[in-house]
C-alpha positions as CSV (number, residue, x, y, z in Angstrom):
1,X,20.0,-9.6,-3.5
2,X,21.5,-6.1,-3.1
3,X,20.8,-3.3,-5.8
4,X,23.5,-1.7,-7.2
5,X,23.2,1.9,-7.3
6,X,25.1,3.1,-10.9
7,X,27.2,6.9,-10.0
8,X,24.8,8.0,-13.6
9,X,21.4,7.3,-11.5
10,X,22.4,8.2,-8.1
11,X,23.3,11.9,-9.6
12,X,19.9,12.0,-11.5
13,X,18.1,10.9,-8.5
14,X,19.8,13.3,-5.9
15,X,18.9,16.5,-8.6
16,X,19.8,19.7,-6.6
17,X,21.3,18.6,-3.4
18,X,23.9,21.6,-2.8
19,X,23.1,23.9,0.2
20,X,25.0,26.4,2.2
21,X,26.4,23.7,3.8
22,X,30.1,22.0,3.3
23,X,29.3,20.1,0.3
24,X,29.9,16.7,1.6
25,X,27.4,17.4,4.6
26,X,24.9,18.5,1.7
27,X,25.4,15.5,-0.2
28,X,25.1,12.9,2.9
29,X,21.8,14.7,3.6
30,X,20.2,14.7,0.4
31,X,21.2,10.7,0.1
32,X,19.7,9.9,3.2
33,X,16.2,11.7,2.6
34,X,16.6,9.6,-0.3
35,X,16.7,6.9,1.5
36,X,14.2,8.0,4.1
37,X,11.9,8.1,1.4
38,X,12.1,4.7,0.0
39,X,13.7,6.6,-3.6
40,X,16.5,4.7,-2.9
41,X,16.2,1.1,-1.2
42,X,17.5,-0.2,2.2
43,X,20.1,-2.7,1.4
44,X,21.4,-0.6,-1.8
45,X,25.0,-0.3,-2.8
46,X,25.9,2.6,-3.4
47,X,28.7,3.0,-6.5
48,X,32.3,3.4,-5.3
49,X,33.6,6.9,-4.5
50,X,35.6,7.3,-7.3
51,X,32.8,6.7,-9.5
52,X,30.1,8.8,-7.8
53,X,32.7,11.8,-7.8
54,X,33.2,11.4,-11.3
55,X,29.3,11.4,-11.7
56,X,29.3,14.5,-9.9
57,X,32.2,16.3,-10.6
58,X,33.4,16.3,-7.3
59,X,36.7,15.5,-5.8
60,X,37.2,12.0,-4.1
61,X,37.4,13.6,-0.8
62,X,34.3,15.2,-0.8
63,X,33.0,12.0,-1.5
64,X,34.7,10.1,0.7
65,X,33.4,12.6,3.8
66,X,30.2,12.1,2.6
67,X,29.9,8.2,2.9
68,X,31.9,8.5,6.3
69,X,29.3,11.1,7.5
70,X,26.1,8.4,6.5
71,X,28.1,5.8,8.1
72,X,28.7,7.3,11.6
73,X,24.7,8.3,11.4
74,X,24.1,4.7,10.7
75,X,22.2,4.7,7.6
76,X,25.5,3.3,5.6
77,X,27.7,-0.2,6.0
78,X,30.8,-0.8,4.4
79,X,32.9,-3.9,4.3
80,X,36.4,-3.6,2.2
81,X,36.2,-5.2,-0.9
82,X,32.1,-5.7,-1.0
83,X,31.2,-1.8,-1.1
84,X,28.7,0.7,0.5
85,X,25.5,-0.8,1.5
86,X,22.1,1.5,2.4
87,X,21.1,1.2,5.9
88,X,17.8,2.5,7.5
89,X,18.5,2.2,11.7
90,X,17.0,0.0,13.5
91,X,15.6,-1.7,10.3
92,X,11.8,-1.8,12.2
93,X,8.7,-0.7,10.3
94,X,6.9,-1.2,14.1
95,X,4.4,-3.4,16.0
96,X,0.8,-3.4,15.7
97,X,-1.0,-1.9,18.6
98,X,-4.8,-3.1,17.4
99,X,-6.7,-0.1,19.7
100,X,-5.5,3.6,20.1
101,X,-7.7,4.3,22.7
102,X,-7.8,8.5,21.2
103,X,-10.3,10.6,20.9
104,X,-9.0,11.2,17.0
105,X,-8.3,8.2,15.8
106,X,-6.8,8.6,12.1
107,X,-5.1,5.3,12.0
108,X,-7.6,3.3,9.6
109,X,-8.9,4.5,6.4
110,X,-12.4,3.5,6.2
111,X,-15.8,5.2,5.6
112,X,-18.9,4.7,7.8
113,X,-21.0,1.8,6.9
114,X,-22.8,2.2,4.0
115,X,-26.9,3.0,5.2
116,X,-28.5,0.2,3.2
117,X,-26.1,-2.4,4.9
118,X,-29.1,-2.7,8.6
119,X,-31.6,-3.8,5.4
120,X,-29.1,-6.3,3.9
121,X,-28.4,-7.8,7.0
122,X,-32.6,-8.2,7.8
123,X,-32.6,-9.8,4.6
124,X,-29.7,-12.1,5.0
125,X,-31.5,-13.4,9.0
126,X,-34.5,-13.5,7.0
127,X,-33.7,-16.1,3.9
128,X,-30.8,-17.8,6.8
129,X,-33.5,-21.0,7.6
130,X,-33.4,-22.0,3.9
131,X,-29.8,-22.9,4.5
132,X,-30.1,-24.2,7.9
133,X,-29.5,-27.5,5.7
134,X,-26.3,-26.8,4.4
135,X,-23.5,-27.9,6.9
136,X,-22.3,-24.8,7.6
137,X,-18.9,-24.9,6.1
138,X,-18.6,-23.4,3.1
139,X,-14.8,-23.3,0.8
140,X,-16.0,-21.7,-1.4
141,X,-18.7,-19.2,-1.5
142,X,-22.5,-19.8,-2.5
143,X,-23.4,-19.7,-5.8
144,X,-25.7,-16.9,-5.9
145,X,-22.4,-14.9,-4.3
146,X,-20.6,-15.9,-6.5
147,X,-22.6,-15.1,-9.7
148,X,-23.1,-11.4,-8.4
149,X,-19.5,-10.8,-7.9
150,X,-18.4,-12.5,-11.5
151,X,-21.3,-10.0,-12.9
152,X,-19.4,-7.1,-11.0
153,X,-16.3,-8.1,-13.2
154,X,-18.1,-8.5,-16.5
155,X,-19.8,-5.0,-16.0
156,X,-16.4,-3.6,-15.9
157,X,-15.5,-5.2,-19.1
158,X,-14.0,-8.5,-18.1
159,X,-15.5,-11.5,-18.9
160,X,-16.0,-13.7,-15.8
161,X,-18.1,-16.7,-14.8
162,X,-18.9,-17.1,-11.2
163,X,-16.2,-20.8,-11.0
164,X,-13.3,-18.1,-11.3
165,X,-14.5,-17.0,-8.0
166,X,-13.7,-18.1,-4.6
167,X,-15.3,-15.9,-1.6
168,X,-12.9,-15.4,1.4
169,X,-13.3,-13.7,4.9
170,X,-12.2,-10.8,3.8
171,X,-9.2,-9.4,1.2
172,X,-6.6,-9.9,3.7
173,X,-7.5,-13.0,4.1
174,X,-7.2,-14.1,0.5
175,X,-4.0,-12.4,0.1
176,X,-3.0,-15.0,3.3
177,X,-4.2,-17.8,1.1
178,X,-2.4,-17.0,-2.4
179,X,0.5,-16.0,-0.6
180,X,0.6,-19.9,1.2
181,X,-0.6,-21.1,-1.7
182,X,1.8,-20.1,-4.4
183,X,5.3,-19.2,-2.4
184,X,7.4,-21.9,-1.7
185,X,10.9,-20.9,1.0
186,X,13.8,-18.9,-0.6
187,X,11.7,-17.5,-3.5
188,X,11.2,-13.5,-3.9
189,X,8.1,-11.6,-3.5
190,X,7.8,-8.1,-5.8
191,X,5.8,-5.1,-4.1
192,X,5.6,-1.5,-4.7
193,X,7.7,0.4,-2.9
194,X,5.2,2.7,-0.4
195,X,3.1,-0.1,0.1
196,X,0.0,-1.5,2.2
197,X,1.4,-2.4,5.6
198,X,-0.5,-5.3,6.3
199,X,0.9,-7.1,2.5
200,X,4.6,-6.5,4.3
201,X,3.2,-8.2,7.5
202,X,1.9,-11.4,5.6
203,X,5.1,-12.0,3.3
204,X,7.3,-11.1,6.3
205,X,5.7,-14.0,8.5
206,X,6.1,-16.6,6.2
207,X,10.2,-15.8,5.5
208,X,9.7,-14.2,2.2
209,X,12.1,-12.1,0.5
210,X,10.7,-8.8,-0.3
211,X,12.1,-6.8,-3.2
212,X,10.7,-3.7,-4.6
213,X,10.2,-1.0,-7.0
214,X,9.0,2.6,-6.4
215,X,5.3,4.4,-6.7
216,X,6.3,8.0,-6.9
217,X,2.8,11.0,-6.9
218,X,5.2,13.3,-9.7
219,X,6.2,10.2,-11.6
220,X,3.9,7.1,-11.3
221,X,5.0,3.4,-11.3
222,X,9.0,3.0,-12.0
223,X,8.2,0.9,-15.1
224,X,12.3,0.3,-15.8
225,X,13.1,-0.9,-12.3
226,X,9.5,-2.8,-12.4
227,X,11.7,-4.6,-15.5
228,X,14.1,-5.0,-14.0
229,X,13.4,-6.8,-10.9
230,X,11.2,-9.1,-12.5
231,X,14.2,-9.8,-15.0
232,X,16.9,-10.7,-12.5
233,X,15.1,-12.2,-9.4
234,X,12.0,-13.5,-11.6
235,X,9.9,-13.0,-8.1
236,X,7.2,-15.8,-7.8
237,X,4.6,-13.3,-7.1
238,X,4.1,-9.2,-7.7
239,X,1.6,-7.6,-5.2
240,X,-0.1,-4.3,-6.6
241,X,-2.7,-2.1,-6.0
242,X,-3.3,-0.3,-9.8
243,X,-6.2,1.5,-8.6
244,X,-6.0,4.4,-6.0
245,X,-3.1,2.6,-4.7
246,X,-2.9,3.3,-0.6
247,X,-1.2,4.6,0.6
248,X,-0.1,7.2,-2.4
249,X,-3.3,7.8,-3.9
250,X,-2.2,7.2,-7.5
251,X,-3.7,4.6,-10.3
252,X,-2.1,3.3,-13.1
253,X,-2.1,4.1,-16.9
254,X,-3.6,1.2,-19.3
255,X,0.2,1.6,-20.1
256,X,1.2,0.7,-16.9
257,X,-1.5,-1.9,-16.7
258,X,0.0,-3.4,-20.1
259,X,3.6,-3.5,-19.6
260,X,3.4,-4.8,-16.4
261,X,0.8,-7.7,-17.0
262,X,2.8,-8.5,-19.8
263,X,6.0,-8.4,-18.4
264,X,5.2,-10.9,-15.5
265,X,3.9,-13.1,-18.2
266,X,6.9,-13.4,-19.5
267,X,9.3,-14.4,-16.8
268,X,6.0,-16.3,-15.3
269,X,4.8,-14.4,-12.4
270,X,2.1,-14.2,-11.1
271,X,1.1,-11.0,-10.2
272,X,-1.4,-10.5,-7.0
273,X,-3.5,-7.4,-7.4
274,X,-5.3,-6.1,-4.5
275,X,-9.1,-4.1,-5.7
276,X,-9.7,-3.4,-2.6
277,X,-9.9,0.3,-3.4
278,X,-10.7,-0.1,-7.3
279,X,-14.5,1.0,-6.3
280,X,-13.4,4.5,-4.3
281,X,-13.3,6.3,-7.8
282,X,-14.6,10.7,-7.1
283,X,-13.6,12.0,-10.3
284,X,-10.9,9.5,-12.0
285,X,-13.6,8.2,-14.6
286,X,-13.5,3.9,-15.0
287,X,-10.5,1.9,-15.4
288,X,-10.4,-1.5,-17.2
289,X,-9.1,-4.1,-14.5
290,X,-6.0,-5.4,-14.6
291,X,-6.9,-9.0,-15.3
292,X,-8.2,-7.7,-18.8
293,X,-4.1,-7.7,-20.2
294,X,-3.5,-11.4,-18.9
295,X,-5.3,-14.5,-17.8
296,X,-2.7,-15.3,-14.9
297,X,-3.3,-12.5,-13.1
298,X,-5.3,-13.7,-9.4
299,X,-7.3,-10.1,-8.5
300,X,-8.5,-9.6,-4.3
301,X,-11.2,-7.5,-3.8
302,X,-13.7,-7.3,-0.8
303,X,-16.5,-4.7,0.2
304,X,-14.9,-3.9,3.2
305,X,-14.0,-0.2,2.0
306,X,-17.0,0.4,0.2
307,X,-19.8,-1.2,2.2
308,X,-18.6,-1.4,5.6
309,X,-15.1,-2.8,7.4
310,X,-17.3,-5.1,9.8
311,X,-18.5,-6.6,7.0
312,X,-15.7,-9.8,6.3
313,X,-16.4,-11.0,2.8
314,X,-14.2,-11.0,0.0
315,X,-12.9,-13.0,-2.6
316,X,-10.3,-13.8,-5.2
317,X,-10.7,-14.2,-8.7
318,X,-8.6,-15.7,-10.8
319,X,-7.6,-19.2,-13.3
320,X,-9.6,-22.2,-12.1
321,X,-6.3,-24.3,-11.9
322,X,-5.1,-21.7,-9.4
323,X,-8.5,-21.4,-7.4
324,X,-8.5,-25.7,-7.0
325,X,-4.4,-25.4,-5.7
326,X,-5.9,-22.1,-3.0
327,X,-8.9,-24.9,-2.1
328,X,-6.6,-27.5,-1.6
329,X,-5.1,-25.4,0.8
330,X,-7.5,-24.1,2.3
331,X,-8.8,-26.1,5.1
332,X,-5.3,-25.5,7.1
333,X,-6.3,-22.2,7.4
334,X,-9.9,-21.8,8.0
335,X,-13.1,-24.0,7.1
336,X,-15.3,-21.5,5.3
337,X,-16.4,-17.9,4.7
338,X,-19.5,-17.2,7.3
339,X,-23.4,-17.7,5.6
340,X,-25.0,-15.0,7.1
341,X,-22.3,-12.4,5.9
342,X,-22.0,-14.0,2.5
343,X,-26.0,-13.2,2.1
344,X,-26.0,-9.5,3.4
345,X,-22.8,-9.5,0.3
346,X,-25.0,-10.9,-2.1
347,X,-27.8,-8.4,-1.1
348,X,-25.4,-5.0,-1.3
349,X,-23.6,-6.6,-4.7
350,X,-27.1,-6.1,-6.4
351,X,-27.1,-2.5,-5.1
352,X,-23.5,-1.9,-5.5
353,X,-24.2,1.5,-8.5
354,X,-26.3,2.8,-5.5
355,X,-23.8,2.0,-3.0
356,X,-20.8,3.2,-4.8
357,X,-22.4,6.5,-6.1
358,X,-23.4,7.1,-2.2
359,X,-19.5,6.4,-1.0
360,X,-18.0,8.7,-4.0
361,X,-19.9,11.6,-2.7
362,X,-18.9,11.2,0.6
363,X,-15.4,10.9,-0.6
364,X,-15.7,14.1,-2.6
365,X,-16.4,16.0,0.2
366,X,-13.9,14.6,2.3
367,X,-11.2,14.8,0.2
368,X,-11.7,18.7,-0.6
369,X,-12.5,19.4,3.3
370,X,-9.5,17.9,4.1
371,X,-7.2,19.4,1.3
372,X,-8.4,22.9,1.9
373,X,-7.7,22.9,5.7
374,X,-4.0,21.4,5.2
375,X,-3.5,24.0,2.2
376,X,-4.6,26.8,5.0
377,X,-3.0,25.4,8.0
378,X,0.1,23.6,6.2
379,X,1.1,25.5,2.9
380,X,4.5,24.4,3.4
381,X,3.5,20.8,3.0
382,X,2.9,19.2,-0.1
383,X,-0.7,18.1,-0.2
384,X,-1.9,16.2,-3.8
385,X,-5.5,16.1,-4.4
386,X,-6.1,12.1,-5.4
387,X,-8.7,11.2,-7.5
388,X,-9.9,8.7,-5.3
389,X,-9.2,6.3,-2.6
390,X,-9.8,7.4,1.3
391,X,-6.6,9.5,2.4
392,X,-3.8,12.0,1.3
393,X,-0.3,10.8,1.3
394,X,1.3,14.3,2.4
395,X,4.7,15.0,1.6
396,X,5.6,16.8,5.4
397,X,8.9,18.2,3.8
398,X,11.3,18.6,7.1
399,X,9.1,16.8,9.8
400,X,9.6,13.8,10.5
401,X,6.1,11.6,10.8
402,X,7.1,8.9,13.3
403,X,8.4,11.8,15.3
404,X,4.7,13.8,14.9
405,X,2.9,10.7,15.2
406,X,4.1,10.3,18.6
407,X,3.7,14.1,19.5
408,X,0.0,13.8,18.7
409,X,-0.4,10.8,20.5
410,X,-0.2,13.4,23.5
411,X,-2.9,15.4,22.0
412,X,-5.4,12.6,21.5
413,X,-4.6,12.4,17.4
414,X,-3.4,8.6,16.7
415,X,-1.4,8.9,13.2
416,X,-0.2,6.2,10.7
417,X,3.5,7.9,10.1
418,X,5.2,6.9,6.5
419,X,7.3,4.3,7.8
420,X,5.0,1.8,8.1
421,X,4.4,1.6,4.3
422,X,7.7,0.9,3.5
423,X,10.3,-1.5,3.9
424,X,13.0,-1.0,6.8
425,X,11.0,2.3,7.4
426,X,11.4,4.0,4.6
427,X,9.2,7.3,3.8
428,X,10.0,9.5,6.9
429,X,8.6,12.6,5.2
430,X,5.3,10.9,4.5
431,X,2.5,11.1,6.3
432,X,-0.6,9.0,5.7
433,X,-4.1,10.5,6.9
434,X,-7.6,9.4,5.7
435,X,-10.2,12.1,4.4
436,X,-13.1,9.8,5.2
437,X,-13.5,11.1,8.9
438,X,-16.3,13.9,9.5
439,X,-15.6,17.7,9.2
440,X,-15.4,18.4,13.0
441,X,-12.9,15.7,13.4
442,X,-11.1,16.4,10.3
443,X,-10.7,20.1,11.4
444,X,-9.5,19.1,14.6
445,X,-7.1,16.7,13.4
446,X,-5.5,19.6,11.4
447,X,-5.3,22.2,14.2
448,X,-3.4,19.6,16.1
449,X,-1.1,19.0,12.9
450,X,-0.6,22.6,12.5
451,X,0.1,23.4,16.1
452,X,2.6,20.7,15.6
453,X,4.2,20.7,12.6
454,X,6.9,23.6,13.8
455,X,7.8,22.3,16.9
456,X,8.7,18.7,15.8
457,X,12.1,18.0,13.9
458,X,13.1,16.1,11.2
459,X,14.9,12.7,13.1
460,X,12.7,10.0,13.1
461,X,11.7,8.6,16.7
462,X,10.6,4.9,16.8
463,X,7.4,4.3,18.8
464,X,4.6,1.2,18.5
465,X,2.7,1.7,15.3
466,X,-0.5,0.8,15.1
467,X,-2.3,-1.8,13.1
468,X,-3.4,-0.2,9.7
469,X,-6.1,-0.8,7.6
C-alpha cells in the first residue's frame, strides 16, 4: 500500500528548501534528504506536478525538472497514469557481519556486565542440584522467575501476577515468538519509522509487510500518521519502543502512551512493545508502562541491557489467552529458556534498584563524556542530550554515515550508519553511536569522527553492515 503524499504536506514538510541553486535543483535536493531521512517514506507517491506547484507557488516547469532530476538519480519511479513513486537505490538496509574484528568497535550498544552478576551466577551453580529433578525443559519459566519479574511490573504501577509471564531466551527471542505467533501471510506489520534493526530483520524473514510512521528528536511520535496507518491497513501488530526508544533516544508522553494504546484497541491491534531499554533512565524521572492504558498490549523486556548482554533471559508479558497461543507455538522454535541462567535472573531481579542505580550512573557519565567531545570536535553536527538509553542519534547534517562508516572501517572505528534503522535505508544523515564505551575509547572514537567528518561527502556508499544490538 503506497502513501499518498498531499502537495499541502509535502510543502510543510520541505519548509525552507530554496538555495542559490536553480530552484528545481534545490527542490529535488531537499525532497531527497527527505527521503534519505525516513521524513518521507520509500514507496511514497508523490502528488502530481500540477498540484505540488500550486502548493508551492511555482510554475509546472520547475516542477516538472525537479521530479525528472530525482528520477535520473534514482530515488523516483513514474509510470503514466499511476504517478511518482519514492525510491531509495538499491532498496538494501545491508547484511549482518556478526564480528568487526576493530580495535573500536561502536557497533552494539551495551554496557559492561553489571559487577554483582560473578555472585549471581555462584548462586545460580550453587542451588542448580535441587533442580537436577526437573527434566530440563522448561516453556515457561520457573515460578520463582516468574514471580520476581511480575513484582518488577507491579512496582512500576501495573498490576501483574507471575501467569502473565512467560520467560524467553532473551527479548529477541520473544519478539520471534509473538511475531510467529500472531501474523498470519499477507497481513501488515506497524513500526516506527527509525527503528531497531534487528525487529526489521524478524518481520522481513517471515514475508511481512512493513508500514510505518515517523519518531522525529524536535517532534516526537507522528501521532496523525500513527492514526492513520492503523485506520486504513488495521496492521495485525504495532512494534514500539515508548521508552528511550533506540535508536533516537526519545520516550513517549502519557499522551502518546494513551492515544496510541487506545487507538490499536480500537481497530484491534495488538501492539508489541519492546522494554528492553525502559530500565536505562539518567535523569527522565519514571514512566508508567505502556500496558497500564490497555490490557491487549504483549510487553518484551529482558536484562540484557541492564545486567549483562551474555546473559539470555527475557520474557513477555502479556493476556493469558495470548501467552497459551505463544506456548502452543513454542516448541517449533526452541524447547525452553536455560535453568542455570533463569536462576542468576532471579538472583539480579531481587537486586534490580541496586543494579539499575549502578547502570544510571554509568550512563550519566557516558552520555555527557560523549556529548561534550562531539560538541568540541563536531559543532556543526547536531548532537541531543537523551535522557536515557545507551547512545546519541546524531544528526551528521551533510555527511553521509554509510559513507563514514566505511571510512572508519580503515581507521579501526566499526560504526552502525542510519540506514540500518530504517526501511529501504532511510536516515542517511544519522548516525548511531553508543555512550556506554569507556572515556579513552570514546575520545578516540571522536578524533577519528572529527578527522573524518570533512573529508567524507554526502552520497551514501553501500558496504556490509554489521549486526546491531
Amino acid at each position: 500500500m503506497n502513501t499518498l503524499v498531499t502537495g499541502r504536506r509535502l510543502a510543510r514538510e520541505l519548509g525552507e528548501w530554496r538555495s542559490n541553486a536553480p530552484a528545481y535543483k534545490s527542490l529535488a535536493e531537499r525532497i531527497r534528504v527527505l527521503l534519505m531521512d525516513g521524513r518521507l517514506a520509500s514507496g511514497a507517491r508523490l502528488p502530481a506536478e500540477r498540484e505540488l506547484s500550486q502548493a508551492l507557488d511555482l510554475s509546472r516547469t520547475t516542477v516538472a525538472a525537479a521530479y525528472s532530476k530525482l528520477r535520473d538519480d534514482g530515488f523516483l519511479d513514474s509510470v503514466r497514469g499511476s504517478g511518482s513513486t519514492l525510491r531509495l537505490p538499491g532498496r538494501e538496509r545491508g547484511e549482518h557481519a556478526l564480528h568487526t574484528g576493530l580495535p573500536l568497535d561502536f557497533t552494539k550498544a551495551t554496557a559492561p556486565a553489571y559487577p554483582g552478576l560473578q555472585a549471581a551466577y555462584a548462586a545460580a551453580a550453587a542451588e542448580l542440584p535441587a533442580h537436577l529433578g526437573h527434566d530440563g525443559f522448561d516453556l515457561v519459566g520457573l515460578p520463582d522467575l516468574r514471580e520476581s519479574i511480575a513484582q518488577s511490573y507491579r512496582d512500576r504501577g501495573l498490576p501483574t501476577s507471575a501467569e502473565q509471564v512467560m520467560v524467553t531466551i532473551g527479548a529477541q527471542h520473544a519478539l520471534q515468538l509473538v511475531t510467529r505467533t500472531l501474523y498470519s501471510p499477507g497481513e501488515r506489520i506497524l513500526v516506527e519509522q527509525p527503528t531497531y534493526p534487528h525487529a526489521l530483520d524478524t518481520f522481513s524473514s517471515i514475508g511481512a509487510r512493513v508500514l510505518a510512521f515517523p519518531v522525529r528528536q524536535d517532534g516526537g511520535w507522528d501521532l496523525p500518521e500513527a492514526l492513520l496507518q492503523i485506520r486504513r491497513a488495521a496492521p495485525t501488530l504495532a512494534f514500539l519502543m515508548p521508552d528511550f526508544h533506540n535508536p533516537t533516544g526519545m520516550s513517549m508522553s502519557v499522551h502518546e502512551r494513551e492515544f496510541l494504546a487506545a487507538a490499536a484497541a480500537r481497530e484491534g491491534t495488538v501492539l508489541v512493545v519492546d522494554e528492553t531499554t525502559a530500565l536505562l533512565d539518567i535523569d527522565r524521572g519514571p514512566l508508567p508502562p505502556m500496558a497500564c492504558f490497555s490490557p491487549n498490549i504483549l510487553t518484551l523486556g529482558s536484562l540484557g541491557k541492564v545486567a549483562w548482554g551474555g546473559l539470555r533471559i527475557g520474557w513477555i508479558r502479556g493476556p493469558r489467552d495470548m501467552l497459551a497461543q505463544i506456548l502452543r507455538n513454542r516448541p517449533a522454535v526452541d524447547l525452553g529458556t536455560p535453568l542455570v541462567e533463569q536462576l542468576a535472573a532471579t538472583h539480579l531481579l531481587a537486586d534490580l534498584p541496586s543494579m539499575v542505580a549502578s547502570r544510571s550512573l554509568d550512563l550519566r557519565r557516558g552520555r555527557d563524556n560523549a556529548v561534550s567531545l562531539l560538541r568540541e570536535a563536531l559543532p556543526q553536527w547536531k548532537v541531543r542530550s537523551p535522557d536515557g538509553g545507551l547512545n546519541l542519534w546524531i544528526n551528521t547534517e551533510t555527511v553521509s554515515s554509510s559513507a563514514l562508516a566505511l571510512a572508519a572501517r580503515a581507521e579501526g572505528l566499526g560504526l552502525v550508519p542510519g540506514p540500518r534503522f530504517g526501511i529501504d535505508g532511510a536516515f542517511e544523515r544519522y548516525l548511531r553511536l553508543p555512550f556506554s564505551y569507556g572515556e579513552g575509547q570514546m575520545r578516540d572514537a571522536v578524533d577519528i569522527l572529527a578527522r573524518l567528518a570533512g573529508r567524507v561527502g554526502s552520497d551514501p556508499l553501500r558496504m556490509p553492515l554489521q549486526a546491531v544490538i
